[in-house]
Structure formats: structure tokens, C-alpha cells
C-alpha positions in Angstrom: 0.0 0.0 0.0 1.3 3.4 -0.5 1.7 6.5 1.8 -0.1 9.8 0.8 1.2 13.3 2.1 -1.9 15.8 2.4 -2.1 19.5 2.1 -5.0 21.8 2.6 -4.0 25.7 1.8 -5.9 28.8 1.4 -5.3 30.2 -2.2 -6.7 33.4 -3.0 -8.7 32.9 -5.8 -7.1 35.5 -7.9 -3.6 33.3 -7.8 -5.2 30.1 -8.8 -3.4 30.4 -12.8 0.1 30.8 -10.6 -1.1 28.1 -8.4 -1.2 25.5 -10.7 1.6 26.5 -12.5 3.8 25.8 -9.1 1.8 22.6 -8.7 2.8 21.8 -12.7 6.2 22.5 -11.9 6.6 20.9 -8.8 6.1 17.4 -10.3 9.0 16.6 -11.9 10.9 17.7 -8.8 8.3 15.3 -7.2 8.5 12.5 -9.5 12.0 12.8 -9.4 12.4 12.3 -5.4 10.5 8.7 -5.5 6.9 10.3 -5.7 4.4 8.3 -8.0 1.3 10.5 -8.2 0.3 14.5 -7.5 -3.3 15.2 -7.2 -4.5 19.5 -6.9 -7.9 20.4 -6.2 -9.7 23.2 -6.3 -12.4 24.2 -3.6 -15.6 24.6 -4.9 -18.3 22.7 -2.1 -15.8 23.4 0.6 -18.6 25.1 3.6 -17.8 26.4 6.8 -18.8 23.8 9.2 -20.9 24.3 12.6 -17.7 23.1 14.7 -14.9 22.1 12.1 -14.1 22.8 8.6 -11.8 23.4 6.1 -12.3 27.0 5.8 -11.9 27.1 9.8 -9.2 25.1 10.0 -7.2 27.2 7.5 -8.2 30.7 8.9 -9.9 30.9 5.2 -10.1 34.8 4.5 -12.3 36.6 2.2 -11.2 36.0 -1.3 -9.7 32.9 -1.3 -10.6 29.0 -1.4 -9.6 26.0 0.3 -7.4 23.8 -2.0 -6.9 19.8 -1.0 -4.1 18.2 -2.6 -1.9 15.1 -2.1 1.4 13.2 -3.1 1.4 9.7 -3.3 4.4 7.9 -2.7 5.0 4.2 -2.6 5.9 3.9 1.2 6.6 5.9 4.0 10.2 5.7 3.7 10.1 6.9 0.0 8.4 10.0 1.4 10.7 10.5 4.3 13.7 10.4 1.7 12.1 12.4 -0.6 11.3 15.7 1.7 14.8 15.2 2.8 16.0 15.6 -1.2 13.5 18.5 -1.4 14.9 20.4 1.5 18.3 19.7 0.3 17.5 20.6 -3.3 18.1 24.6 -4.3 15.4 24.3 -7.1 12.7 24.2 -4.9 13.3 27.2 -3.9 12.9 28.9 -7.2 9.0 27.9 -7.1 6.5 30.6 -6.3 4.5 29.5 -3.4 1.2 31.9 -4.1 -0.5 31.2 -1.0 0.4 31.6 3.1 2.1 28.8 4.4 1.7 29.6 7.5 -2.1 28.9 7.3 -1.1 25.6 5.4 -2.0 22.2 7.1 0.1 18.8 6.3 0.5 15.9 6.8 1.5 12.1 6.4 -1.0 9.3 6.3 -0.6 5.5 5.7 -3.1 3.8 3.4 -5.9 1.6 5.4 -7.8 0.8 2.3 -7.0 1.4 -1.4 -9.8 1.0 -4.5 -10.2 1.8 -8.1 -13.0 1.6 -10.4 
């Protein structure tokens, strides 16, 4: 089974073209480092909830939208030693990151159940 790294970031929606195109150039780097898939998506039935929600749990402000994305990786360790690359790696840090990291939320998950149709 593999490992998925999740991300949920406000974007505002005025940088969503220069979002995707960090996203777009952010997968070879990916691919590269042992990653085997990149999913981005784009809040569009993403409501505040009565305790929890996305938009809370980002500190969503006016004018922007909650985007969900994920890596998949083939195991844990894969992932582990591909964050370490990244850090290590001085092109990462010639992509744009159009959004507030600091609002960003991450993290590492290991695959319970996995389907396709």
C-alpha cells in the first residue's frame, strides 16, 4: 500500500493560474524524489462547518478558497527520503508558493484501504 502526504492551503482565488503552475512545476521535482502521483484540487463545495471545517481550519479569509491536494508515494520511507532531497534541493526554492504557508496544514498518512474503479 502506499503513503499519501496531504495538504490543505488557502489560495486566494485571484492566484489560482500561478497556483497550478507551481503545482505543474513541482512534479517533476516530485517524480524525481520517489513520488508516483500529485493530485490539486480546487475548492468549490468546501462550507464552513458548525464546529470544524476546512475554511476554519485554515483561517480561510475573504477571497480565497480552500485547495486539498496530495502526493502519493510508494511507502513511507520513499516519502521521508524524498522531503529530505526537497529540503536539500536549491530548485525548490525557485517555485512561487502563491499562497500563506503559515495557514497551510500537512500531513503524512498511511493507506488503510486502497480501491479503483
Amino acid at each position: 500500500m502506499s503513503y499519501v502526504s496531504g495538504f490543505v492551503i488557502p489560495v486566494k482565488a485571484e492566484n489560482k493560474d500561478a497556483y497550478l503552475a507551481t503545482a505543474k512545476a513541482g512534479w517533476p521535482l516530485f517524480r524525481e524524489f520517489g513520488c508516483i502521483a500529485q493530485v490539486e484540487t480546487w475548492g468549490d463545495n468546501v462550507p464552513v462547518g458548525e464546529v470544524t471545517g476546512f475554511p476554519q481550519a485554515v483561517k480561510l479569509e475573504e477571497g480565497e478558497v480552500v485547495v486539498f491536494s496530495w502526493l502519493i508515494w510508494p511507502d513511507k520511507a520513499t516519502a521521508d527520503s524524498g522531503y529530505e532531497k526537497m529540503m536539500q534541493d536549491p530548485r525548490m526554492e525557485t517555485l512561487d508558493m502563491p499562497f500563506d504557508g503559515k495557514r497551510m496544514i500537512w500531513g503524512g498518512f498511511e493507506t488503510l484501504f486502497e480501491a479503483t474503479a
